[in-house]
N, C-alpha and C positions, 0 to 999 in steps of 0.2 A: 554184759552182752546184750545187744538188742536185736529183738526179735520183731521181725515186718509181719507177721500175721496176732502178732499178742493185740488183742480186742479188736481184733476189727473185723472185717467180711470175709467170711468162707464161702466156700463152693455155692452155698444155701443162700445167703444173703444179698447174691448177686444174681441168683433165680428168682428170688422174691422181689428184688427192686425190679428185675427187667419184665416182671408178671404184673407188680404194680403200675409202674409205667404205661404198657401197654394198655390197662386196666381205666388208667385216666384218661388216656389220648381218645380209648375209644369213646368211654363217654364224654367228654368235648363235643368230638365230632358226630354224635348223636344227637347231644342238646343242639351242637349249631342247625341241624340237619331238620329236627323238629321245630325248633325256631322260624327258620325260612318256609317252610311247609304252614305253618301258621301264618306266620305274615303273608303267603301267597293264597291262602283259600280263606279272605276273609269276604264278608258279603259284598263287597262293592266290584271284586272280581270273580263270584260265581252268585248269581243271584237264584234266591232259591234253595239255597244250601244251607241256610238258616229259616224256618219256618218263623213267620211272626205271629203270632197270635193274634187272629181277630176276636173282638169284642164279640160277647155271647149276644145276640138278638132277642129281643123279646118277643113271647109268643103272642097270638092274635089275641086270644084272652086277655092277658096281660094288658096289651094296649087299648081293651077295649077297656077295661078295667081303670088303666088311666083317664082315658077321655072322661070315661063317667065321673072318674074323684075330682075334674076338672070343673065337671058343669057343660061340656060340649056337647052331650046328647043326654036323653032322661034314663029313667028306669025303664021305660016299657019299650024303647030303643035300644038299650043294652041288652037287657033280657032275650028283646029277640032275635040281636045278631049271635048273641052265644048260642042260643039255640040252634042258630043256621049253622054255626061254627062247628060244633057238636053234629049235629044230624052229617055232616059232610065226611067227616072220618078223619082221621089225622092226615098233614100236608105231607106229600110227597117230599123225600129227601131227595136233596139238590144241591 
């Protein structure tokens, strides 16, 4: 005698495929959904939306410090622009 329910899907098996299903479609249409959302806010259609890093500047010390290891002004030149540098207080953020 043959039996149409011997090993296959019951009640259960046909909940779990239509839960799985559902389960995959949605994320499809999530991944397509974040996909396009990415390719639509990349920098060249929102500019700004990506900070780029500027290069750290160097300080007035610092370049002063170069010119001197260069030879473009002396010691007693250097000396006493740091000092003006110093006596003045730190630069105003800008």
């Amino acid at each position: 005698m043959m039996y149409w329910n011997d090993h296959g899907m019951n009640g259960w098996g046909f909940g779990l495929m239509t839960v799985g299903m559902l389960l995959f479609w949605g994320l499809v249409v999530v991944a397509i959904v974040l996909l396009i959302r990415h390719l639509v806010h990349t920098p060249q259609h929102a500019p700004g939306a990506y900070p780029v890093p500027q290069p750290e500047r160097p300080s007035p010390e610092q370049l002063l410090a170069e010119r001197f290891a260069r030879g473009e002004i002396d010691a007693d030149e250097n000396r006493h622009r740091v000092d003006a540098l110093r006596s003045a207080g730190p630069p105003a953020a800008g």
